[in-house]
Backbone as a printed PyTorch tensor [residue, N CA C, xyz], in Angstrom:
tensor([[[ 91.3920,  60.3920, 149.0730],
         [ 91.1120,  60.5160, 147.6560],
         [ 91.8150,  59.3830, 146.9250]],

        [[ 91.4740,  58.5720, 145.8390],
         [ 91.7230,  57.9920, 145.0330],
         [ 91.5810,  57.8980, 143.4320]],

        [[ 92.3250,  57.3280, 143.0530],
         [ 91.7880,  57.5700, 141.4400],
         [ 90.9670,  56.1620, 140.8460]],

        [[ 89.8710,  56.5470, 140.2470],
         [ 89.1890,  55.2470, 139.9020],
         [ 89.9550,  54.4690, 138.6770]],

        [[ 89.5780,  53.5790, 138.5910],
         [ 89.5170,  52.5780, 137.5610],
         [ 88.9760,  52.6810, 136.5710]],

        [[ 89.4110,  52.1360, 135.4120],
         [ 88.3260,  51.9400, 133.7960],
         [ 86.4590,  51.9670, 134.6150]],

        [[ 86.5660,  50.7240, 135.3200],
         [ 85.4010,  50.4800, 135.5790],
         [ 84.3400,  51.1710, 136.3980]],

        [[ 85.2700,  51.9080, 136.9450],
         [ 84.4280,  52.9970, 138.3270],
         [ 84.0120,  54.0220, 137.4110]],

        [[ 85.3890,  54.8440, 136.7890],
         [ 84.6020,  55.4590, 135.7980],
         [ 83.7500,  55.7150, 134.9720]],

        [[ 83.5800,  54.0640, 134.0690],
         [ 82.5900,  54.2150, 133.1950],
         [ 81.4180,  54.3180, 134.2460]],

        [[ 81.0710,  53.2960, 135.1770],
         [ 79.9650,  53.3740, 136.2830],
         [ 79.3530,  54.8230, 136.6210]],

        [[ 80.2190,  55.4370, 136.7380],
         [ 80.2220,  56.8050, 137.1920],
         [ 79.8860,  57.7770, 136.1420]],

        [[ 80.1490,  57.6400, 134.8690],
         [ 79.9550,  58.2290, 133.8790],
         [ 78.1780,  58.0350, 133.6820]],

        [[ 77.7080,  56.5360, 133.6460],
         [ 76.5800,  55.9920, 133.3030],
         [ 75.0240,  56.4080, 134.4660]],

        [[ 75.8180,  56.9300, 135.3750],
         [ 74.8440,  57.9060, 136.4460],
         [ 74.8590,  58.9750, 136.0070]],

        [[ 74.8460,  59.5680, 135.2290],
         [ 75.1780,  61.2000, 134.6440],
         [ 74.7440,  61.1830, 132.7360]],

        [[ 74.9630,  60.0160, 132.2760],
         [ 74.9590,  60.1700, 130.7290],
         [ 74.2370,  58.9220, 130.6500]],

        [[ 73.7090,  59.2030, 129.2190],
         [ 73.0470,  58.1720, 128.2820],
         [ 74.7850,  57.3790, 127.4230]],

        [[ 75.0610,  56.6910, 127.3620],
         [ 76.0880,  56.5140, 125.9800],
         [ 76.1920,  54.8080, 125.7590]],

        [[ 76.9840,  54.7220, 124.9630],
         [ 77.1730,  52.9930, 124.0480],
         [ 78.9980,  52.9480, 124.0350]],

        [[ 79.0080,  52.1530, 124.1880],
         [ 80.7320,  51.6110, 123.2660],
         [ 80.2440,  50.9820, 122.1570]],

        [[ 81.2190,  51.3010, 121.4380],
         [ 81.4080,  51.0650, 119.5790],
         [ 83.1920,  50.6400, 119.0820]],

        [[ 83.2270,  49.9710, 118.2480],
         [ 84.3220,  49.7330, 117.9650],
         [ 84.6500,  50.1750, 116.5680]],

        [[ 83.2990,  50.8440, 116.1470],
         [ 83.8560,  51.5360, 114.4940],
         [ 83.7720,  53.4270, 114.9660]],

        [[ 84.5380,  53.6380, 114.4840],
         [ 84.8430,  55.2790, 114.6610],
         [ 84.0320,  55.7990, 113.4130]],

        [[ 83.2750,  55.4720, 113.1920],
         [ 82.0190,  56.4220, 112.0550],
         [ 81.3350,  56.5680, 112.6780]],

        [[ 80.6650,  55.2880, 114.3200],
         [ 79.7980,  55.5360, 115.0330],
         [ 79.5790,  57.1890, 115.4140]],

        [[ 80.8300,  57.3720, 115.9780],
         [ 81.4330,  58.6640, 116.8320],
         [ 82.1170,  59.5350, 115.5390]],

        [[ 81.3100,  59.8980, 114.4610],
         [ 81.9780,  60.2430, 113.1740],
         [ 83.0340,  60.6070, 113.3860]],

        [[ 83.7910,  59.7100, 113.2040],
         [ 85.1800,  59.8570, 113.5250],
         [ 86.4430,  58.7830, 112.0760]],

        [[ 87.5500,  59.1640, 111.7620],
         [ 88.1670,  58.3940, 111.0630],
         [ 88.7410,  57.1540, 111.5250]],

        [[ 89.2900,  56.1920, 110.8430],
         [ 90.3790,  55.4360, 111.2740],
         [ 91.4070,  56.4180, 111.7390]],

        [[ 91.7820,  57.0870, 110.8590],
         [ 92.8370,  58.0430, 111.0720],
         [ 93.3650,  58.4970, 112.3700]],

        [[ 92.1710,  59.4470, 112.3250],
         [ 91.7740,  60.1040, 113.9280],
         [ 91.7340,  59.2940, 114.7070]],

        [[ 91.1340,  58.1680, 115.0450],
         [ 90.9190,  57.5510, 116.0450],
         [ 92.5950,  56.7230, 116.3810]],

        [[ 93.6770,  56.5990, 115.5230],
         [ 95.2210,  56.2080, 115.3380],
         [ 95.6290,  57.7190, 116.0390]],

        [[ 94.9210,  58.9520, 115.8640],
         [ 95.9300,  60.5350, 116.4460],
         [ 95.9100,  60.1910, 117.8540]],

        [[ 94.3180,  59.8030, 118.3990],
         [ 94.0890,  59.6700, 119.8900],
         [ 94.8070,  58.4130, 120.4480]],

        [[ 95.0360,  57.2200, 119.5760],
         [ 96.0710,  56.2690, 120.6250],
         [ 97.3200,  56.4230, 120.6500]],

        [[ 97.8770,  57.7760, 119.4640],
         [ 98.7660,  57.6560, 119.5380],
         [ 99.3320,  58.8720, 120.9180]],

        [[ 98.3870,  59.7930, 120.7520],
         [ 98.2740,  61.0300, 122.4180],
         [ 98.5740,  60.1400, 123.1770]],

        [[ 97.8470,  58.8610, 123.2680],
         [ 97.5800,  58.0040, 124.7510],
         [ 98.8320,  57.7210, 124.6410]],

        [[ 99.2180,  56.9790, 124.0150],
         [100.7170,  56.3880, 124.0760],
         [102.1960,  57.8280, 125.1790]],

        [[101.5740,  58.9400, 124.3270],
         [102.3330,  59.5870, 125.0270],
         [102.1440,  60.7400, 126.3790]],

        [[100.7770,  60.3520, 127.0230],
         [100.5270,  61.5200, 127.8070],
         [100.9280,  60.9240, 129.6320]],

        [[100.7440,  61.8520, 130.3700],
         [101.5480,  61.5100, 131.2310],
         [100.7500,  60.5980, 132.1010]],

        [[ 99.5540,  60.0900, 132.0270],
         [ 98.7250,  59.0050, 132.5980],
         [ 99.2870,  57.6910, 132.1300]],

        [[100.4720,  58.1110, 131.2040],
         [101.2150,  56.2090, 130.4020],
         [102.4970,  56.0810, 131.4690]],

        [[102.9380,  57.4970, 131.4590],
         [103.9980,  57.0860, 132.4310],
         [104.8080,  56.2710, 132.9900]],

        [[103.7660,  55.8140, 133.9450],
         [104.1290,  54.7520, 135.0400],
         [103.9070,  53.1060, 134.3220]],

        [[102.9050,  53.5910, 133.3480],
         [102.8280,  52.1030, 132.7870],
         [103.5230,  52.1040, 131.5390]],

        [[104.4660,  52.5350, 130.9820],
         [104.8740,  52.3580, 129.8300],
         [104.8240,  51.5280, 128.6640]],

        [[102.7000,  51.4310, 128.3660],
         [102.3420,  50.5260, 127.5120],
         [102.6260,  51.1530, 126.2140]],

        [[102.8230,  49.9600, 125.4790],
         [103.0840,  50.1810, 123.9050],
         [101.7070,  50.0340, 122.9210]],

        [[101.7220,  50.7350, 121.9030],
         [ 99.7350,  50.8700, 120.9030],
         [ 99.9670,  49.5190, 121.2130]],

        [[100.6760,  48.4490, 120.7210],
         [ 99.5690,  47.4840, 120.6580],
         [ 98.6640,  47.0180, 122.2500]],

        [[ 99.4620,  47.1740, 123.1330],
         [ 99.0880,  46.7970, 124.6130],
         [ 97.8450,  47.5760, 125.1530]],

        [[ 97.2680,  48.5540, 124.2220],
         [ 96.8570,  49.5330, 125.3740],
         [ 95.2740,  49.6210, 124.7670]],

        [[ 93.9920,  49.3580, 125.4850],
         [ 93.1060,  49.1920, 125.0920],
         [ 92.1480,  50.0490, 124.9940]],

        [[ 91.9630,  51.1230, 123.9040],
         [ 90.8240,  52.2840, 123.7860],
         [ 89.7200,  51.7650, 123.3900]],

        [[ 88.6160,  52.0310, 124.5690],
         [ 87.5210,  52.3230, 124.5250],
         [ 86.7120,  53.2680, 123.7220]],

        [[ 86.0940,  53.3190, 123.1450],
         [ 85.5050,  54.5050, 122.3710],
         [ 83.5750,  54.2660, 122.3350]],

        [[ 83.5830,  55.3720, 123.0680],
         [ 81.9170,  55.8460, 123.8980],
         [ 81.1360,  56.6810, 123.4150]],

        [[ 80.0110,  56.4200, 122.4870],
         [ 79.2760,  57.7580, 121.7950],
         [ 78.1530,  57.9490, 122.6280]],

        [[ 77.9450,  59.0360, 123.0350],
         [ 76.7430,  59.8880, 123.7750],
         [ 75.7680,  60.4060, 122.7550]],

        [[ 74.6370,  59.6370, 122.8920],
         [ 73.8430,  60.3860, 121.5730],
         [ 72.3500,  61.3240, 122.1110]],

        [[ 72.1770,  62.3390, 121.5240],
         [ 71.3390,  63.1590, 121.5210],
         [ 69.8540,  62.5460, 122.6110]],

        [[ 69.9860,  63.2920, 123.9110],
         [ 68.6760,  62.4810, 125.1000],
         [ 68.8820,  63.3670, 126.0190]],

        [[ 67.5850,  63.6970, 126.2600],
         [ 67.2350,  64.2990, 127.4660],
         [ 68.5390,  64.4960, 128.2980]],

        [[ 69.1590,  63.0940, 128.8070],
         [ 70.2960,  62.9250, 129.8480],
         [ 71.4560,  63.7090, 130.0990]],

        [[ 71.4850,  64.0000, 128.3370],
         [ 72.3610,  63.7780, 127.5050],
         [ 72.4280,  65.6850, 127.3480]],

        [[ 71.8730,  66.1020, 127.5980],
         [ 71.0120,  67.3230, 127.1580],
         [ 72.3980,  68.8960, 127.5150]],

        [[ 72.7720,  68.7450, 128.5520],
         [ 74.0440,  69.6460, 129.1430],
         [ 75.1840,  69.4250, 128.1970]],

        [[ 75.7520,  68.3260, 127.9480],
         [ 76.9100,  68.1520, 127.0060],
         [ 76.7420,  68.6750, 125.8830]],

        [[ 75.5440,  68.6560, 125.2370],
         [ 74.8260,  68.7280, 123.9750],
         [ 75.1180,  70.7170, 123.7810]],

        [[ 74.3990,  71.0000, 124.8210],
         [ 74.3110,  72.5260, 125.0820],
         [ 75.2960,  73.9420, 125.4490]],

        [[ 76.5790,  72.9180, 126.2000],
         [ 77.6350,  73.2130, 126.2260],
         [ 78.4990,  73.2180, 125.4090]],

        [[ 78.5620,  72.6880, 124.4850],
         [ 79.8490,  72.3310, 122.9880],
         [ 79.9970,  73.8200, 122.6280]],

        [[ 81.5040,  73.6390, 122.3540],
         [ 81.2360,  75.1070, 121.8400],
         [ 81.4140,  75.6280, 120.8730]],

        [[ 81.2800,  74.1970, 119.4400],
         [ 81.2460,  74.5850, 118.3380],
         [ 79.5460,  74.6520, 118.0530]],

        [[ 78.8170,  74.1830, 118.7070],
         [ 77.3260,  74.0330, 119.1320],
         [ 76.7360,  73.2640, 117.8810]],

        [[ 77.9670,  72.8330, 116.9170],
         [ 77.1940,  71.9750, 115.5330],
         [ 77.5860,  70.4410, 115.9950]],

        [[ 78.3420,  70.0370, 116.9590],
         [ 78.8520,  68.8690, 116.9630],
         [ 77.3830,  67.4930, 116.9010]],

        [[ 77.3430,  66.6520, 116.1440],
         [ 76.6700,  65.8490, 115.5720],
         [ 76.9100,  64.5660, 116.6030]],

        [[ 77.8520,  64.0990, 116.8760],
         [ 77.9900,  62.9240, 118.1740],
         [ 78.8620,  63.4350, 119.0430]],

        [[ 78.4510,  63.4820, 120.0270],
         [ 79.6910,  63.4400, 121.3050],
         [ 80.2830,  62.4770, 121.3140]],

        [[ 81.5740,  62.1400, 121.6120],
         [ 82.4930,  61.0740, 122.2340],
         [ 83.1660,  60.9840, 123.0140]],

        [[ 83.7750,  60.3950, 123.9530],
         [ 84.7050,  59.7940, 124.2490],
         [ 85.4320,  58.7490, 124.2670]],

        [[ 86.9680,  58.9210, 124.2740],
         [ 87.8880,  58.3370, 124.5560],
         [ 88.5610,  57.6450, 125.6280]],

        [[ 88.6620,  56.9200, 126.1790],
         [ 89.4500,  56.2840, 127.8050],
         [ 90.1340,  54.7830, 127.1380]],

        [[ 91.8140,  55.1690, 127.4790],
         [ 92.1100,  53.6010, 127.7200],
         [ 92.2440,  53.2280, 129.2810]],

        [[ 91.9380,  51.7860, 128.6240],
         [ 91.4530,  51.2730, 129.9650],
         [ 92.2970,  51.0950, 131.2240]],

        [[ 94.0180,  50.7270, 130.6860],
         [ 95.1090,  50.6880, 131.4610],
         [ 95.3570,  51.7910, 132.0900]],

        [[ 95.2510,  53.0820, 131.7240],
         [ 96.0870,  54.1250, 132.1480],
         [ 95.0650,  55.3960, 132.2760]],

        [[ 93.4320,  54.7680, 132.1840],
         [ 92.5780,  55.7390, 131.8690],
         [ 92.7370,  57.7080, 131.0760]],

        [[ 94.0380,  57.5050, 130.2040],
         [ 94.0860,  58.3070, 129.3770],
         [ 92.4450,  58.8380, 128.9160]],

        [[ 92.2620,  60.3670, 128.8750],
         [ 90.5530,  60.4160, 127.9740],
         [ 90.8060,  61.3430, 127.3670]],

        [[ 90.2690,  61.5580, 126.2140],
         [ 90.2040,  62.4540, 125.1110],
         [ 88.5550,  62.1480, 124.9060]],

        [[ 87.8330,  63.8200, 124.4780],
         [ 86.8470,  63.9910, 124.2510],
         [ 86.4540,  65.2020, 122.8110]],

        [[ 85.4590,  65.4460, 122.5570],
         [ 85.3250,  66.3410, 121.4840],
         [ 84.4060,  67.3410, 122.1900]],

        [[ 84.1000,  67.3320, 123.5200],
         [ 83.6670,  68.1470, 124.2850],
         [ 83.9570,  68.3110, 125.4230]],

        [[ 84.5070,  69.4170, 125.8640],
         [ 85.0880,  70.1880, 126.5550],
         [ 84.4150,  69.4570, 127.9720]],

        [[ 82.9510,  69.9890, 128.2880],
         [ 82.4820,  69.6030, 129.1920],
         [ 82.7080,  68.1860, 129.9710]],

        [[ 82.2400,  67.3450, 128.8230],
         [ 82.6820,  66.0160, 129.2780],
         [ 83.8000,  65.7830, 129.4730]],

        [[ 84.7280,  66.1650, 128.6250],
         [ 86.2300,  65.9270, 129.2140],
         [ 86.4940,  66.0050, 130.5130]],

        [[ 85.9590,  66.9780, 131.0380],
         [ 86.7070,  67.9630, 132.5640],
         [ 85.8330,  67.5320, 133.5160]],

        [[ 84.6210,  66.5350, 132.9680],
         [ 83.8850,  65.7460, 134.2510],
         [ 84.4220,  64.7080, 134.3250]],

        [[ 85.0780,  63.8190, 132.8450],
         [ 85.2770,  62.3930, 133.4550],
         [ 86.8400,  62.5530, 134.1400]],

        [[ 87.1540,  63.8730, 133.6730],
         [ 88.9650,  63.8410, 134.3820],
         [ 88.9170,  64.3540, 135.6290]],

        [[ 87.7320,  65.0180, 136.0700],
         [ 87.0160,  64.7590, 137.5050],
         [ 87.2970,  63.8220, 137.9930]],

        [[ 85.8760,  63.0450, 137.5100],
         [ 85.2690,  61.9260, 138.0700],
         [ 86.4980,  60.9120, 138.2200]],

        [[ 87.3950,  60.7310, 137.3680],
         [ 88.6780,  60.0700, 137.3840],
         [ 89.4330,  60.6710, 138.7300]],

        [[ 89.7080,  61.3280, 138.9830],
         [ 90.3960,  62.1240, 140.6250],
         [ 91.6530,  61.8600, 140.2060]],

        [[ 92.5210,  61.7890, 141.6570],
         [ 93.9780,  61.4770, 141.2720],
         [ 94.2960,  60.6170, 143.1220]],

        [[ 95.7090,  59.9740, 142.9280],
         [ 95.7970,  59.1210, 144.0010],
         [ 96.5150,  60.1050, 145.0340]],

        [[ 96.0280,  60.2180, 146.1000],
         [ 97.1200,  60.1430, 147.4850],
         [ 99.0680,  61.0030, 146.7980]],

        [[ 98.9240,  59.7360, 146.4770],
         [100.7500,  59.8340, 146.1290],
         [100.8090,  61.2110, 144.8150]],

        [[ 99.8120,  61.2990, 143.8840],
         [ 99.7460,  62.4480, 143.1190],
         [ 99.5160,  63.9230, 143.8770]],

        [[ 98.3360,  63.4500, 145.0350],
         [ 98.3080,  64.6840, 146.0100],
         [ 99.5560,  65.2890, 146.6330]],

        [[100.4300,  64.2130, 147.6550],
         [101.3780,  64.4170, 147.8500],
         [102.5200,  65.0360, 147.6850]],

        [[102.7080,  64.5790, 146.1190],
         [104.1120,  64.7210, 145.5200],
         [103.5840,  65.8060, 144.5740]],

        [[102.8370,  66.3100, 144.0780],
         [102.2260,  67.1780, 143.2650],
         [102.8630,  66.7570, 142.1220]],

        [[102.7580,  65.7610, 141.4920],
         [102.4200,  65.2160, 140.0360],
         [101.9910,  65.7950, 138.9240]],

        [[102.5820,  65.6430, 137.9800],
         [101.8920,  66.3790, 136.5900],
         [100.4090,  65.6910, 136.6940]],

        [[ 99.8040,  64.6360, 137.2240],
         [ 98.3300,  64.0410, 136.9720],
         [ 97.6840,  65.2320, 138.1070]],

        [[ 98.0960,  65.5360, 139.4210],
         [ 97.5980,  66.0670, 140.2840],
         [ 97.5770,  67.6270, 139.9700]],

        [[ 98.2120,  68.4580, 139.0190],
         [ 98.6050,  69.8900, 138.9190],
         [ 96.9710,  69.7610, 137.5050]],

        [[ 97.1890,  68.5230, 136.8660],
         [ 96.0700,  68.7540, 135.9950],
         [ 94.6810,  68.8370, 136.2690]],

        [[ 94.7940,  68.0690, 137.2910],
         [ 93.5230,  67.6350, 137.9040],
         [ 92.9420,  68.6860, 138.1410]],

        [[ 93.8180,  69.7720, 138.9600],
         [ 93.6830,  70.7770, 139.9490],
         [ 93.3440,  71.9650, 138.4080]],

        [[ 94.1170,  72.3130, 137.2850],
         [ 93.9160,  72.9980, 136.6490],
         [ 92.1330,  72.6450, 135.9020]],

        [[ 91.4730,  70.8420, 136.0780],
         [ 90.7150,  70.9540, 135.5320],
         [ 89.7360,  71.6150, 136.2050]],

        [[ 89.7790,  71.2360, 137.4270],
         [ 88.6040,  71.4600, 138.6890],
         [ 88.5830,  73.1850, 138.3680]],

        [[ 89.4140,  73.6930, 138.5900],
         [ 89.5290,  74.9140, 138.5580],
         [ 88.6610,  75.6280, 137.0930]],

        [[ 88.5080,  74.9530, 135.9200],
         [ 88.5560,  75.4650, 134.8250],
         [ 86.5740,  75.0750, 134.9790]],

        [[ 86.7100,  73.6090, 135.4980],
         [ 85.3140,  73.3590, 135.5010],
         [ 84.4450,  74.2540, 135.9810]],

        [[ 84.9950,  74.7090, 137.5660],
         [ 84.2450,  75.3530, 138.3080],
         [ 83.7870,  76.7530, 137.1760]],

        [[ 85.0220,  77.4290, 136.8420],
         [ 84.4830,  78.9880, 136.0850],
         [ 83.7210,  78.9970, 135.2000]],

        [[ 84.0090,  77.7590, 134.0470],
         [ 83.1800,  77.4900, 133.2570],
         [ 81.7830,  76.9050, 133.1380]],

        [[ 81.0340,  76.4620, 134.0890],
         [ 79.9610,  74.9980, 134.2020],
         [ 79.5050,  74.9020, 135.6050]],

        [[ 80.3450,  75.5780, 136.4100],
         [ 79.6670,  75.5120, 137.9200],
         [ 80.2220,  76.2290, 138.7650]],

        [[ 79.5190,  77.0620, 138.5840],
         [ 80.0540,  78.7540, 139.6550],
         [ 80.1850,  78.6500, 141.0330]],

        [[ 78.6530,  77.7790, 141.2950],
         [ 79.0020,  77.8420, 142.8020],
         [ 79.6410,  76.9530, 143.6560]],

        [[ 80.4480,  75.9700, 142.6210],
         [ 82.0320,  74.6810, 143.2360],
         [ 80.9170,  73.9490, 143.5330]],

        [[ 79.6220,  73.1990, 142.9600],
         [ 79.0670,  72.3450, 143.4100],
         [ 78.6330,  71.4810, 142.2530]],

        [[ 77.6330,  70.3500, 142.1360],
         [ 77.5800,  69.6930, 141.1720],
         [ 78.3570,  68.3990, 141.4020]],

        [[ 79.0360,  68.1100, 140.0420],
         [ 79.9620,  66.9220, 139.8750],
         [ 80.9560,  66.8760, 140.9180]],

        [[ 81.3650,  67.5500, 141.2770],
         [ 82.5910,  68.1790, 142.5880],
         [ 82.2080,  67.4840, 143.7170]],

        [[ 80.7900,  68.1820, 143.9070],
         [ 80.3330,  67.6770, 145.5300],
         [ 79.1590,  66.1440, 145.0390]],

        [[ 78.7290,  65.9300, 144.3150],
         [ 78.2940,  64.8590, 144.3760],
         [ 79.0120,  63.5500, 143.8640]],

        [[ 80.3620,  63.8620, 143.7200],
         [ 81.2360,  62.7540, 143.6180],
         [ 82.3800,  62.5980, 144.6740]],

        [[ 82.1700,  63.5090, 145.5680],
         [ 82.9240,  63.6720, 146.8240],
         [ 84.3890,  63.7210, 146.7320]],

        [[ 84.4650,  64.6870, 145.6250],
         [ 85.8280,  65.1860, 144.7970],
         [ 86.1120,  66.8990, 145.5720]]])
């Protein structure tokens, strides 16, 4: 097992979803504000850790998923069921993600995995991982299959 990269991820994301990167947070109706709460999470969650980047160093991505067929499960799953854009969040150094839907969150922190050495040592990244898989499965996929087994997670 390994943990992907900015780039594997998004790859991996883009077999599963329709979405865009944007660099204005109205795209993803979202504030300046807000979009300063989420780098500032990143700054402190335990995926910075090891890299102890500082806001200015640390590069958020910001990904709107808009209303498509593809797109159609995320859409259906929300569970305020009014949400108007999906988004996500990932910096690229430390693949930190923040989402406004649940679902997507707990696939790309999937699809993200964790390394060997997190397996090992049982890591706050590896205990999360394990709490997401777990949360995914009850919620979104009963029978432990799906994103799980077709990402060979």
């Amino acid at each position: 097992m390994h943990r992907l990269d900015f780039d594997e991820l998004t790859r991996q994301l883009a077999n599963l979803y329709d979405f865009f990167e944007t660099s204005d947070p109205e795209d993803a109706a979202l504030t300046a504000c807000s979009l300063n709460m989420y780098r500032q999470n990143a700054l402190y969650a335990v995926s910075n850790d090891a890299h102890h980047l500082s806001i200015t160093d640390m590069k958020l991505h910001l990904f709107v998923f808009p209303h498509s067929e593809r797109n159609s499960a995320i859409y259906r799953d929300t569970t305020s069921g009014d949400l108007q854009k999906i988004f996500l969040i990932v910096e690229a150094n430390t693949c930190y993600i923040a989402s406004n839907c649940n679902r997507l969150y707990l696939e790309a922190r999937l699809l993200l995995g964790v390394d060997e050495h997190d397996v090992q040592k049982r890591t706050l990244l590896y205990l999360d991982y394990q709490c997401c898989k777990k949360w995914y499965r009850e919620r979104y996929d009963e029978s432990g299959i799906g994103i799980l087994r077709d990402n060979g997670r």
